[in-house]
N, C-alpha and C positions, 0 to 999 in steps of 0.2 A: 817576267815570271814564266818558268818553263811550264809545259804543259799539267806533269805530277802534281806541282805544286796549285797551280791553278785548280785542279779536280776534288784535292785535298781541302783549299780552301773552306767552303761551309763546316768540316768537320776538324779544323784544326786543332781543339780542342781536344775531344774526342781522342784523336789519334796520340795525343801528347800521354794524356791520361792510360787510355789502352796501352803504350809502350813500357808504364812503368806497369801496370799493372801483367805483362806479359811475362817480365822480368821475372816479376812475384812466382809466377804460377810454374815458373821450373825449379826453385831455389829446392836446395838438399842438403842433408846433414855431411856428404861426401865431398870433400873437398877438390876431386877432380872433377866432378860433375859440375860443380860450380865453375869453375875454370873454363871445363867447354861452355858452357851454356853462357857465359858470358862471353868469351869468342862468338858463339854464334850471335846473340845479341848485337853486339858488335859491327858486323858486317851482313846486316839488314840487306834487303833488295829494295822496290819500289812498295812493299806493303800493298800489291792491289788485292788481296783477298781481304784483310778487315777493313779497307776501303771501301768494298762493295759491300760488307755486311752493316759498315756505318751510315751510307748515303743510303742504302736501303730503309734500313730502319725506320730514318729521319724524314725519306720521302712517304712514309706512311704514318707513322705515328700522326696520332691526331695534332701533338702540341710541341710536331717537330722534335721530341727530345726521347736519348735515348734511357736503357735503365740499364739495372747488373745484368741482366741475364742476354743483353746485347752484347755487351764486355767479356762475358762468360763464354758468348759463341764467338766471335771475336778471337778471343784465347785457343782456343779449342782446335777450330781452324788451322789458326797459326802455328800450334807444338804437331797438329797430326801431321801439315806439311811439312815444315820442318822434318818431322821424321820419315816421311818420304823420301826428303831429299837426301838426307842423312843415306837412308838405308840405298837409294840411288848411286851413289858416288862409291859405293861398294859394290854393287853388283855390274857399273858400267868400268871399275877400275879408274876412276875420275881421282885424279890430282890438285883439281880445281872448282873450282865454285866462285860465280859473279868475282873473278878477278884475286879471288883468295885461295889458300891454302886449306881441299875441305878437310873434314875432321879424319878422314879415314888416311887421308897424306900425312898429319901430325901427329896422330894419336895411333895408328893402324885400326885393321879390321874387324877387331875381336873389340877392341874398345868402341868404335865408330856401332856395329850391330848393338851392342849395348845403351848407349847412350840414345839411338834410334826408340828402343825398344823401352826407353824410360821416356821418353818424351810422350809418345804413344800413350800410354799406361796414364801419367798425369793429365793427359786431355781427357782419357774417358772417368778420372775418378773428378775431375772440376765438375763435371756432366754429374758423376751420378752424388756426391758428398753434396750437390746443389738442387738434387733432384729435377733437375734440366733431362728428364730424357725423352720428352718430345725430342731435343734440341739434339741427343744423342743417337737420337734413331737417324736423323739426316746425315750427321757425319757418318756413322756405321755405314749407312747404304755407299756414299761417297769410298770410303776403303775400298771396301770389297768390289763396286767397278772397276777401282783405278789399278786394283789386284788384275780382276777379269784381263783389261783391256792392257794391260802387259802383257801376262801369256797371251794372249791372242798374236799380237803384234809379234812375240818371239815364234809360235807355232806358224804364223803367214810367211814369216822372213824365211823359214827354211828353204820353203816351195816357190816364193814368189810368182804367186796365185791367186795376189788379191785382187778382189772385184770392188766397185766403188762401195756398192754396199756395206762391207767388211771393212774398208776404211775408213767410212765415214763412223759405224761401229765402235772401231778401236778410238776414235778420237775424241770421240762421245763419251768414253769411257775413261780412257789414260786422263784426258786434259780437261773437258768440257765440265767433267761430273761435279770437279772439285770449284770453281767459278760456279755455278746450278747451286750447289749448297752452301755457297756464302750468301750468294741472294737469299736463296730458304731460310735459309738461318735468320737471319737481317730482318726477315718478314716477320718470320715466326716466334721472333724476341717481341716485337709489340704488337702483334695480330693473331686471333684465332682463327680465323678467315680462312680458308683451306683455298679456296677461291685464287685466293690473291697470291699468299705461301708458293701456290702449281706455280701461278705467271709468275712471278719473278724466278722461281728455279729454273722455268723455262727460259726466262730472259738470260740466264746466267750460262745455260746451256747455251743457249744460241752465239753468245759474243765468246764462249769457250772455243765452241767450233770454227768461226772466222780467225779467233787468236793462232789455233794449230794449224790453219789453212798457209797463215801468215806466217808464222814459222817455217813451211812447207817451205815458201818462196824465196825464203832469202839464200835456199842452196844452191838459188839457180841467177839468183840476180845481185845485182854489183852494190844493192845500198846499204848491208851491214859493215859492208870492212872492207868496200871497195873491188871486192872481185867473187865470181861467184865460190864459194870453197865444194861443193861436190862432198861433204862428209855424209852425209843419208847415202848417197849412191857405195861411198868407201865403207857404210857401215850392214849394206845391201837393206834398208827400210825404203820399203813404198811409200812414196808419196803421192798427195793429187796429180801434180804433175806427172808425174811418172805412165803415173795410171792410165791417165789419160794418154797420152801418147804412145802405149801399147796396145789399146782399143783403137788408136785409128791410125795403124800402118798394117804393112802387110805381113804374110807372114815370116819374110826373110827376114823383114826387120826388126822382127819381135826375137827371132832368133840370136841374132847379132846382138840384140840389146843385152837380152838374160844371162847370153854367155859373157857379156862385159861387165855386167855387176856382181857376177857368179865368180865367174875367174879372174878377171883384169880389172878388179875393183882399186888397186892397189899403185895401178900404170895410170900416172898423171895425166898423161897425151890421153889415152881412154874415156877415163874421168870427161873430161874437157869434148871430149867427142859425145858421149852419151847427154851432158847438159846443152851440147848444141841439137841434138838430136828432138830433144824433150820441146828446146824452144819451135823449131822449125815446125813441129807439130803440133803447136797451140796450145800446149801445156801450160804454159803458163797464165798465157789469154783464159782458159776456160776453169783454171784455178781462180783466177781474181777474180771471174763471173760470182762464179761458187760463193766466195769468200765475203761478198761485195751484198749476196741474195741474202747469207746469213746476219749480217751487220743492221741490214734494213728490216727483218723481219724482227729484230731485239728494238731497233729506234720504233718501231708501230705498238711493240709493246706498252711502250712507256707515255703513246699517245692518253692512252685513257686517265693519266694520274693528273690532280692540278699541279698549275707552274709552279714551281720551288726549285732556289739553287741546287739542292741537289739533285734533283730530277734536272737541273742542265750539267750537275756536274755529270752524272752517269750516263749523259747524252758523250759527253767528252771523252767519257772514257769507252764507248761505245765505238767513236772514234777514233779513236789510239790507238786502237787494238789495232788498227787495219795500215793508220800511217805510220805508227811508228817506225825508227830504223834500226833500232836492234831489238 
């Protein structure tokens, strides 16, 4: 049994039931909308966000089980990412998505912003036609970071002049925010406990930020696809490593560096120079510190709950985050 499968385990259920119900919750009287939204159904990823709002729930819940308004966050989740990603593949010019053709390659851009912008629109009216907006307050907040911590990230690339701070900032924001409010979510489907709600968004925060850490690393190491690819450096975004390894050379080399991702981002042999450069200086060693500090501070989290498979499953998936190879 591969690892997914394994973490999914206690909520297999769950997940079966959520899937059709996800179906539900975009259907439309417009018959191409149907057409996308079934494409995207379709070509699902790993589902780890209502993964984490299920094991959540279930690790709290008194009687282990969940109810609608789990399912309802759950949904919710799933259509505002989804329209993230959607509206993504348009502003990165993305032809692809997990191995498929995204919507804005099939259908163009004017359709793909649309369909974006009705998926949106359906998570927040599930939320309020259910009078869930405890449940819509979290999502809302989660937007408008993942909004924030884009501009950010575009305003830093200009200059490449970010400080760790600022990185850790943008990642908190772009990646971390949305994992932080499925936990929320998950909580706050069967708890009033505000107590509890914080620590798990905190816990979601936390395995957010080792997740993009870990993303960071594989543009510099050989386990996703065999060799390192150098695209963050081809697309001039800072990374921890990066970062790190501009803080500790001198100042010829920071020179040499900036003018290389600046100007010669595009020269392979370059490329290949700048990731060797990154390594030689620890970049990558004091990334995995990093990555390694956040992972452990989410598993101390989870100390205070009693044993339950799912509290081993979202130990595993705690895990994942960090071994995973793609």
């Amino acid at each position: 049994m591969n690892i997914t499968s394994q973490i999914k385990q206690p909520i297999r259920d769950e997940m079966e039931l959520f899937e059709k119900k996800f179906y539900e919750s975009m259907s439309s009287k417009v018959a191409l909308l149907n057409r996308i939204t079934y494409y995207i159904v379709n070509r699902k990823g790993k589902q780890m966000r209502p993964m984490f709002v299920f094991l959540v729930a279930k690790m709290l819940s008194e009687n282990n089980q969940v109810n609608e308004r789990t399912y309802r966050g759950a949904s919710v989740i799933e259509l505002i990412h989804t329209a993230t990603l959607v509206h993504d593949d348009v502003v990165d010019d993305s032809n692809r998505r997990r191995g498929f053709f995204s919507i804005n390659a099939l259908w163009k851009n004017k359709i793909a912003v649309l369909v974006g912008d009705y998926l949106l629109s359906k998570g927040l009216l599930l939320s309020i036609d259910n009078g869930d907006f405890d449940l819509l307050r979290i999502i809302s907040v989660a937007v408008r970071e993942m909004s924030e911590g884009e501009l950010l990230q575009i305003e830093k690339a200009r200059r490449l002049d970010i400080i760790e701070e600022v990185y850790f900032e943008i990642i908190r924001k772009k990646t971390a925010t949305l994992i932080a409010s499925c936990c929320a979510l998950g909580a706050k489907s069967v708890s009033d406990d505000e107590v509890i709600v914080e620590k798990m968004r905190l816990f979601g925060e936390l395995i957010g930020m080792a997740f993009q850490i870990k993303d960071d690393l594989f543009d510099y190491t050989d386990d996703a696809i065999g060799k390192p690819t150098g695209i963050d450096i081809k697309e001039q975004k800072m990374t921890l490593p990066l970062i790190y390894a501009l803080n500790n050379c001198s100042s010829k080399e920071k020179s040499w560096c900036i003018n290389s991702i600046k100007n010669h981002n595009k020269d392979k042999k370059r490329v290949k120079e700048v990731i060797q450069f990154v390594k030689d200086k620890n970049g990558l060693i004091y990334a995995e510190e990093k990555m390694i500090e956040f992972q452990q501070k989410a598993i101390e989290l989870l100390q205070d709950f009693p044993h339950s498979p799912f509290k081993d499953s979202l130990t595993l998936m705690v895990n994942y985050v960090i071994d995973r190879k793609k």
